[in-house]
N, C-alpha and C positions, 0 to 999 in steps of 0.2 A: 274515930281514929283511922279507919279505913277508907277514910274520905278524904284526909290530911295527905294520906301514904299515894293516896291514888292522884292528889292534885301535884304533890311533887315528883312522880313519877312525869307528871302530862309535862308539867315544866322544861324536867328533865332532855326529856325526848325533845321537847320545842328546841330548848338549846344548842341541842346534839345537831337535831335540824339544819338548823339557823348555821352552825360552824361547820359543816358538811357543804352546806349552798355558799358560805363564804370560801371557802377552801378550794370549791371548784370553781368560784370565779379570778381568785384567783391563780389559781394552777393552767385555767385560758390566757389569765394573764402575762404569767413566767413563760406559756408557750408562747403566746404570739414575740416576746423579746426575742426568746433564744433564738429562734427561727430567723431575726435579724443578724448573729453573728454568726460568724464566720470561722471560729477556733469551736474545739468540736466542745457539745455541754448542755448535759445533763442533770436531769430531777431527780434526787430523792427523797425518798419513806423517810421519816428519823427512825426506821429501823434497817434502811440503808438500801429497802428496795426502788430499784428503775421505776418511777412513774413515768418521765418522759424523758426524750434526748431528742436534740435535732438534726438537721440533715448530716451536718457538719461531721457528726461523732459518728452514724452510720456507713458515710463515707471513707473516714477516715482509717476505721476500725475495719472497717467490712463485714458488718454486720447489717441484719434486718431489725426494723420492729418488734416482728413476732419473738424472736429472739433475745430480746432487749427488755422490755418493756416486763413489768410485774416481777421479776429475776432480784434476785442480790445482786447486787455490787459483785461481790467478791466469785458469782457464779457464771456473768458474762463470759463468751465465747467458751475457752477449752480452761477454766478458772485461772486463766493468765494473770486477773487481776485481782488473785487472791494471794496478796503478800505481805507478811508480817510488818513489812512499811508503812502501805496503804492501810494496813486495818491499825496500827497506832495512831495513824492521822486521824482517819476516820472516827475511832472509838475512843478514842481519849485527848487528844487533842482539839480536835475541832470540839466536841461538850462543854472542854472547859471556856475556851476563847470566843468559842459560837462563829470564829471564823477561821482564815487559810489564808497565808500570802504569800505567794510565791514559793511552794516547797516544790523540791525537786526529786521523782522519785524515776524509777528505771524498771522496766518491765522489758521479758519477752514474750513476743508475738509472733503463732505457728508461721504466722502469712507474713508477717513484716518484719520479722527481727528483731533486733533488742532496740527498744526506743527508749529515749530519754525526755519525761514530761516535768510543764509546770503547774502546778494544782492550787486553783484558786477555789475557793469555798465558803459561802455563808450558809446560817442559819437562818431561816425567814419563818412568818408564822406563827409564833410562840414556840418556835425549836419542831414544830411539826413538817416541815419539808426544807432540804438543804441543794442549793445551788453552787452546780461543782462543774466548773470551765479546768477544760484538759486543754493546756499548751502543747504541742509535739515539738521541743528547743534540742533533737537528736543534731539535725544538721548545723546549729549554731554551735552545738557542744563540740560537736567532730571541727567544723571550721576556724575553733579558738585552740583548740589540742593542736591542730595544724598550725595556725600561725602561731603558738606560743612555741611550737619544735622548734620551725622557722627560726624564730627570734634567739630561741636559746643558740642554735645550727648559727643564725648571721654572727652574733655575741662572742662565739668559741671563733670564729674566721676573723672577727676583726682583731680580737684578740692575738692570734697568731700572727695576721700582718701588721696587727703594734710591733708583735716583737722582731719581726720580720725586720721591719723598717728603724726601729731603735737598733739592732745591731746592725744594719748599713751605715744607719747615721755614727755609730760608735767607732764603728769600721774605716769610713772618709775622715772622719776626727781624728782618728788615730793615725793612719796610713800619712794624711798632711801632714800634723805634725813630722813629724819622721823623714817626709821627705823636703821638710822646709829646710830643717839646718844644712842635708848637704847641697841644696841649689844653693843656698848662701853661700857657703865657703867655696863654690865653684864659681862665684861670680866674682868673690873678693881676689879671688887667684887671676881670673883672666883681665881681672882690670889692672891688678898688680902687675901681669905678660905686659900687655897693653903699652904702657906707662913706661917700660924700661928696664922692670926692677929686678927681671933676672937676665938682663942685658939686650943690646939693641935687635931690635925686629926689623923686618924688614918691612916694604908698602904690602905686600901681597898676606905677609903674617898678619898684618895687622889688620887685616880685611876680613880673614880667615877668624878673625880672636873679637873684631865686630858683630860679626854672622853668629858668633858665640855666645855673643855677651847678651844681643837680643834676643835670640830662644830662651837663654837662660832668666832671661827679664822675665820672656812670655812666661815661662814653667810655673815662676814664683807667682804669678799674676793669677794663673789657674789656681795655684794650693792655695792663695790666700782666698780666691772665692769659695773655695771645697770646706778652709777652712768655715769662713764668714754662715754659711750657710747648711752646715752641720751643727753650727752652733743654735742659730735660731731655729732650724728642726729641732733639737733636743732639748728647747725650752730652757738654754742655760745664757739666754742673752739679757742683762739683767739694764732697764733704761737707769743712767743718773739722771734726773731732773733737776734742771735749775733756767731761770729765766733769762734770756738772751736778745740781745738784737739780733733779727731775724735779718735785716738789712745788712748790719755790718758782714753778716755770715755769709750773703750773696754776693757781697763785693769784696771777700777772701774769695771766693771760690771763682769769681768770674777774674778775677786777675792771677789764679793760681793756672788756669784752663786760656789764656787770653794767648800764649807764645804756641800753643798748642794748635790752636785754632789758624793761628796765622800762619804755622808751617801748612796747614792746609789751603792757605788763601781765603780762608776765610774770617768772619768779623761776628761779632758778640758784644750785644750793649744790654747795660741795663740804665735804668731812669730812678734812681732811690725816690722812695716818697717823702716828703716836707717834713713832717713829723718821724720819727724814731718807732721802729713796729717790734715789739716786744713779743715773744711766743716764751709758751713753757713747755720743755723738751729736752731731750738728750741730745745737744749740740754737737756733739760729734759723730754721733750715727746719723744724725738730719742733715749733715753736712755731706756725710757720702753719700746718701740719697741726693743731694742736689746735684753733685759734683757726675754720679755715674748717671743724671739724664741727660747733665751738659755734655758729655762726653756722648753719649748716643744722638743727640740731638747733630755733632758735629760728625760724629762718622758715618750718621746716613746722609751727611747733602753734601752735593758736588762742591767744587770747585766754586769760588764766588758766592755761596750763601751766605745768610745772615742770622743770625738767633737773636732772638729777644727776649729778656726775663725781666718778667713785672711781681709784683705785690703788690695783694689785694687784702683787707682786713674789715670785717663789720661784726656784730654784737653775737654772732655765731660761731665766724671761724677764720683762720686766715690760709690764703691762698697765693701758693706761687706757682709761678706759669711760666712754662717754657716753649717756648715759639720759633719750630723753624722752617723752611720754606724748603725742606730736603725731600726723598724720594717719595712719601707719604706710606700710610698703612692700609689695607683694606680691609672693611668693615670686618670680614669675615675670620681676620686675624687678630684683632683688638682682644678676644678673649685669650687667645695665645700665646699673648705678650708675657704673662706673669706667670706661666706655668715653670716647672723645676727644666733648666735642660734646652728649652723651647728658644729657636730662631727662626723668624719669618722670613721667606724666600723674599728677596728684592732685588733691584739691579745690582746693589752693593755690597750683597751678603756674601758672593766670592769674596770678596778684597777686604773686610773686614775681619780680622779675625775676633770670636769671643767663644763664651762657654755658656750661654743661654742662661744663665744665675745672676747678673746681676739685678734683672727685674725680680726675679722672684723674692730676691735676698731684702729688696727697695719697698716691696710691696709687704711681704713680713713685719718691715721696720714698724713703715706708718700704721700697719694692723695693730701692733706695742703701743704705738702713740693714741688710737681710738683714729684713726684718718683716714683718706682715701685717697687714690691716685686716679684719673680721670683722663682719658684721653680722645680728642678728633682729631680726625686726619680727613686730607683729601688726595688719591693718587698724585703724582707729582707737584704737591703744591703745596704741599711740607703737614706736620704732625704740629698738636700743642698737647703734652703736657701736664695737669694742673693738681698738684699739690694741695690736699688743705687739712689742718689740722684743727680740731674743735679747740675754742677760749678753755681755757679755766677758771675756776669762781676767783682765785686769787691773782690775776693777771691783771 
């Protein structure tokens, strides 16, 4: 019997041996990794004492070896890391799961301050030594708290310049209105003077009651842009769709602008294409878009210019182009063009009068329609124009 008890004692011990000399080649093993990275991390006991850490965790922490090494867990430096968090990780969580991923816990530190870690953790070995990588995610956490203020901070500003700018746009909506009906009835009056109807004028009155009648033109001209463009700010411009000749539309507009053009001495052709070019659109907002580039197109070129409007259609989109040989644009003002308000300095922008809205109002539209507006110029050798608006599947 004493021989039984004494041969599995010798076993015993061979065993114990044998998993001692595994243990520590492993444990050379887990050293020489750690020492590869770079986020600070350490070995433990599975009763939760430092067998090793490497540089990483000594640096980071500001601790020594001697200091470290054979220690609890929870007894390292001034017991900073002894908290009712970390030891639920540790002692109950990680047992059951045998591992850790990504928990996030918060300690302070006499030397560092309060730092905020992420704690990754296995169990290796048969549950006899546990490998635990400390994150320091403090500056990530302070850098997300900061841009999420930011965001909230930008969020509450734009907010207020929404409202900012919907009661401007309410404001000009309103205010037009209002001052539309009496330029009206001051225009029906002076053309009534005009005409006779409260008896004969003289040359020089009626000169005086011309000079009237075209401010009072201009006035109307401005409220209906303030109007036009208050409305499409406020998102209450609503497109009707339905499908049209895009040609017929171009040759209303070019003989609506065609006496216009000739009090300037100047000429405007278009070439219709063979075939009938169909788009689908709001024909009447597409139409003022046409009409107010034909219109810029004539009040930037002297004397003697020419405009030409073409149409262009393939399996993508169709395109109309306006072409004139007037004072040109410089590159550096093209983006200019479509801003609220915006007129580019040129020889002729004395002698034109406008309110800088109708590009923007033009450029609104086609954005309704899914379209673009597209423009080259060369100093004195005129601007084109070009229009296009995407097919539709039922076109």
């Amino acid at each position: 019997m004493k021989d039984i008890m004494k041969r599995d004692n010798l076993k015993a011990l061979a065993y114990q041996d044998k998993r001692i000399t595994s243990l520590k080649k492993q444990l050379i093993f887990y050293k020489e990794i750690t020492e590869t990275v770079r986020e600070p991390f350490i070995i433990l006991s599975k009763d939760l004492f430092v067998v090793s850490a490497n540089r990483a965790f000594y640096k980071k922490f500001k601790v020594t070896k001697s200091e470290t090494e054979g220690r609890r867990m929870y007894e390292l430096g001034e017991n900073q890391w002894d908290s009712p968090e970390l030891r639920e990780l540790l002692e109950h969580i990680l047992p059951k799961k045998r591992m850790l991923k990504d928990h996030e816990i918060t300690l302070d530190f006499p030397l560092l301050g309060r730092k905020t870690m992420l704690l990754n953790a296995r169990q290796v070995d048969s549950m006899e030594l546990i490998l635990l990588a400390v994150e320091d995610i403090t500056a990530q956490k302070l850098l997300k708290l900061n841009s999420d203020n930011i965001t909230i901070n930008l969020i509450k500003q734009r907010d207020q310049l929404q409202k900012l700018n919907d009661a401007k746009d309410e404001f000009i909506l309103l205010a037009s209105h209002q001052l539309r009906t009496p330029a009206t009835v001051v225009k029906q009056y002076v053309g009534m003077l005009t005409q006779g109807y409260a008896g004969e004028v003289t040359e020089e009155q009626v000169k005086m009651l011309d000079l009237a009648y075209k401010s009072n033109e201009r006035q109307l001209e401005i409220i209906e842009d303030l109007i036009r463009v208050a409305k499409v700010d406020a998102g209450v411009v609503y497109l009707r769709m339905s499908s049209y000749d895009i040609g017929e539309q171009i040759e209303s507009a070019v003989e609506q602008q065609s006496e216009l053009f000739k009090s300037r001495g100047q000429t405007i052709t278009y070439s219709p294409p063979e075939d009938r070019v169909y788009v689908i659109g709001d024909s009447r907002l597409m139409l003022m878009v046409i009409e107010n580039i034909l219109d810029n197109a004539g009040k930037y070129s002297k004397v003697g210019s020419h405009v030409v409007v073409n149409i262009e259609q393939n399996s993508i989109y169709t395109a109309v182009s306006i072409q004139d040989n007037g004072v040109g644009i410089r590159k550096a003002d093209i983006k200019k063009l479509f801003g609220k308000f915006s007129r580019i300095n040129n020889p002729l922008t004395a002698s034109v009068k406008g309110t800088g809205l109708g590009l923007y109002w033009a450029k609104k539209i086609l954005d309704l329609h899914d379209g673009t507006i597209e423009v080259t110029s060369v100093i004195n050798k005129g601007s084109t124009f070009t229009i296009k608006t995407p097919l539709k599947e039922n076109e």
